[in-house]
Every structure is written in C-alpha cells, then in structure tokens.
PyMOL CGO cylinders between C-alpha atoms (Angstrom):
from pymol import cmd
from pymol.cgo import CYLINDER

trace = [
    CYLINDER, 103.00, 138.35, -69.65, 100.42, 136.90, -71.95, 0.3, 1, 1, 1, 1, 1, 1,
    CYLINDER, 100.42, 136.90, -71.95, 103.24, 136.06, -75.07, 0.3, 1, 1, 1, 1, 1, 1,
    CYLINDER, 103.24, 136.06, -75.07, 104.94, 134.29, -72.57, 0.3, 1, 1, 1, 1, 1, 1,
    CYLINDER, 104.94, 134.29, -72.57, 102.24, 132.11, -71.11, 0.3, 1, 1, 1, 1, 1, 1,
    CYLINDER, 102.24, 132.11, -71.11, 101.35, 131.36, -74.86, 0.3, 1, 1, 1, 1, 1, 1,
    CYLINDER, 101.35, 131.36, -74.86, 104.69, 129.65, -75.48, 0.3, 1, 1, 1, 1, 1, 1,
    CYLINDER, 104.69, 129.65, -75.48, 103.98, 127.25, -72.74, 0.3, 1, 1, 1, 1, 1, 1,
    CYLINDER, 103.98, 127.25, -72.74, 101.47, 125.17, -74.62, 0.3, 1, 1, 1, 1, 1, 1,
    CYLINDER, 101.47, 125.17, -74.62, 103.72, 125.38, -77.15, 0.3, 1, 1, 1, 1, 1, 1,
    CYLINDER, 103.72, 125.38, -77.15, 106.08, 122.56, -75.35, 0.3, 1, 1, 1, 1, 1, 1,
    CYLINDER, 106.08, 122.56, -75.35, 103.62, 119.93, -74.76, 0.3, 1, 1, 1, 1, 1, 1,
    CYLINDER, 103.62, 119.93, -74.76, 102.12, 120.24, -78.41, 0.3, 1, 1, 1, 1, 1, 1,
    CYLINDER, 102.12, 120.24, -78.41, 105.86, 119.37, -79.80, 0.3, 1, 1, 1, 1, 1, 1,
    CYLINDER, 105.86, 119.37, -79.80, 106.35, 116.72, -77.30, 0.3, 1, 1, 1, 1, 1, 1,
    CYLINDER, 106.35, 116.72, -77.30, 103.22, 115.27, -78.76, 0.3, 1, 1, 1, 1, 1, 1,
    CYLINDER, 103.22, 115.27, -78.76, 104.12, 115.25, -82.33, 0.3, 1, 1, 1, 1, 1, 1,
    CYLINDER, 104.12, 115.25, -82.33, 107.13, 114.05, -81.35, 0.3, 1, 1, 1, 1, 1, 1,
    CYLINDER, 107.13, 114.05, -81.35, 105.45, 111.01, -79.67, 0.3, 1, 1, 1, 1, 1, 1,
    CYLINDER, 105.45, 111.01, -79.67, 103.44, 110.48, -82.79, 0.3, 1, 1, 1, 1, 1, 1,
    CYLINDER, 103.44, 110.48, -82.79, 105.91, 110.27, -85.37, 0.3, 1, 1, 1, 1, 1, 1,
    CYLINDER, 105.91, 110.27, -85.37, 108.42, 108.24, -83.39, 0.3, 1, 1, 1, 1, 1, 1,
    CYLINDER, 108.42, 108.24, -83.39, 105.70, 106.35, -81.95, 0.3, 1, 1, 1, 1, 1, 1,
    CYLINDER, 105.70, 106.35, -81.95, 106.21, 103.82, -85.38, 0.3, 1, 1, 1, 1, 1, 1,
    CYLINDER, 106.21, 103.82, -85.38, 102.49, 102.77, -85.00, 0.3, 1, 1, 1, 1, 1, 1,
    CYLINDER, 102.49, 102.77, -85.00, 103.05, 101.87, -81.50, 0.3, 1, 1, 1, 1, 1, 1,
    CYLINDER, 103.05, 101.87, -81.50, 99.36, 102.76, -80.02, 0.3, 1, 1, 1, 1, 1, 1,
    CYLINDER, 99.36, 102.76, -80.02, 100.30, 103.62, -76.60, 0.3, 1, 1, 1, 1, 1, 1,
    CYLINDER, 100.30, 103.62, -76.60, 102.94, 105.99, -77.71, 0.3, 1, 1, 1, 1, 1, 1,
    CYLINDER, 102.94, 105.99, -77.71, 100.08, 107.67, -80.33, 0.3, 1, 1, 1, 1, 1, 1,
    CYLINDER, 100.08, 107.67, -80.33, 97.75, 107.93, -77.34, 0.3, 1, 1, 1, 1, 1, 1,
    CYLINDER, 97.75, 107.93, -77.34, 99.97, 109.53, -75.06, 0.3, 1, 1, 1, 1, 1, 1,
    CYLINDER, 99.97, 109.53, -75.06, 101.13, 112.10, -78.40, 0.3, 1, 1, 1, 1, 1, 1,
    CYLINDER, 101.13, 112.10, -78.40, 97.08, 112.91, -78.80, 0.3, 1, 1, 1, 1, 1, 1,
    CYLINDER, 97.08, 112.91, -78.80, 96.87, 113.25, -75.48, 0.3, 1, 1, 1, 1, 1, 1,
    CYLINDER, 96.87, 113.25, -75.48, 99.38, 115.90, -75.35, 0.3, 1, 1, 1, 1, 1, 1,
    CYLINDER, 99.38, 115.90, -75.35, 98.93, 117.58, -78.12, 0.3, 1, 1, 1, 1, 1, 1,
    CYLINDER, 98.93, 117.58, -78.12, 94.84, 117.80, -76.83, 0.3, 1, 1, 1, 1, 1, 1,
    CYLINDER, 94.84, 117.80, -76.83, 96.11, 119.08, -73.59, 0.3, 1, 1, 1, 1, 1, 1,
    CYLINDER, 96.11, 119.08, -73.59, 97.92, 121.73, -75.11, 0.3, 1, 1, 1, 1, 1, 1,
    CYLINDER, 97.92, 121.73, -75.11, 94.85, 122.90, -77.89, 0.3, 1, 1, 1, 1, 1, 1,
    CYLINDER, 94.85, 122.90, -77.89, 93.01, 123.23, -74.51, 0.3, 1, 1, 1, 1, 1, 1,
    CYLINDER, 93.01, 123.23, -74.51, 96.11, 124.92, -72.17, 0.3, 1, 1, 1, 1, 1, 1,
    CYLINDER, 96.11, 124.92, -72.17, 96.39, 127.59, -75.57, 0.3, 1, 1, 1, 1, 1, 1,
    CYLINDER, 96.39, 127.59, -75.57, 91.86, 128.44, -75.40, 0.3, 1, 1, 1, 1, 1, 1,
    CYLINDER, 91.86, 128.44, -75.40, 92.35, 128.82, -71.73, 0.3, 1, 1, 1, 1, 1, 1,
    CYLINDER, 92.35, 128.82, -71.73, 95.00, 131.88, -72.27, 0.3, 1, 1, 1, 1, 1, 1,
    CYLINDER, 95.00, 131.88, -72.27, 93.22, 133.42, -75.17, 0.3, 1, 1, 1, 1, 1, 1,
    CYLINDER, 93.22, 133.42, -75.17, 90.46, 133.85, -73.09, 0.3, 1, 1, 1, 1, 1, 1,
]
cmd.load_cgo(trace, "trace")
C-alpha cells in the first residue's frame, strides 16, 4: 500500500515540469508548474510520515 500511494505524487510533480518547460517564459504557466510540483514535495512528506 505505501509504494503505491508514493507514485501518486509522482503525477503532479511531472505535470509540473511539464508546465515549466513548455511554459516558454509564460509566468502563469511557471506558476501553475511550481505550484504543482510544491504540491507534490508536500503530498510525498505527508506519506513518508
């Protein structure tokens, strides 16, 4: 149960990137990517604990 509840963070934190690096310098795209990828550094703390 706990590998598979660590995966799920996983999907948001790629999303993010991806929002980054196709946001072209675009802020609101880079805001929504940090955003995500935050979201998901806090999601992954919350299931090691």
């Amino acid at each position: 149960m706990a590998a598979g509840s660590a995966g799920l963070p996983f999907i948001p934190f790629v999303v993010g990137l991806g929002a980054i690096f196709v946001s072209g310098g675009n802020m609101m795209y880079m805001i929504v990517g940090d955003a995500l990828v935050l979201l998901a550094g806090i999601a992954f703390l919350k299931v090691l604990k």
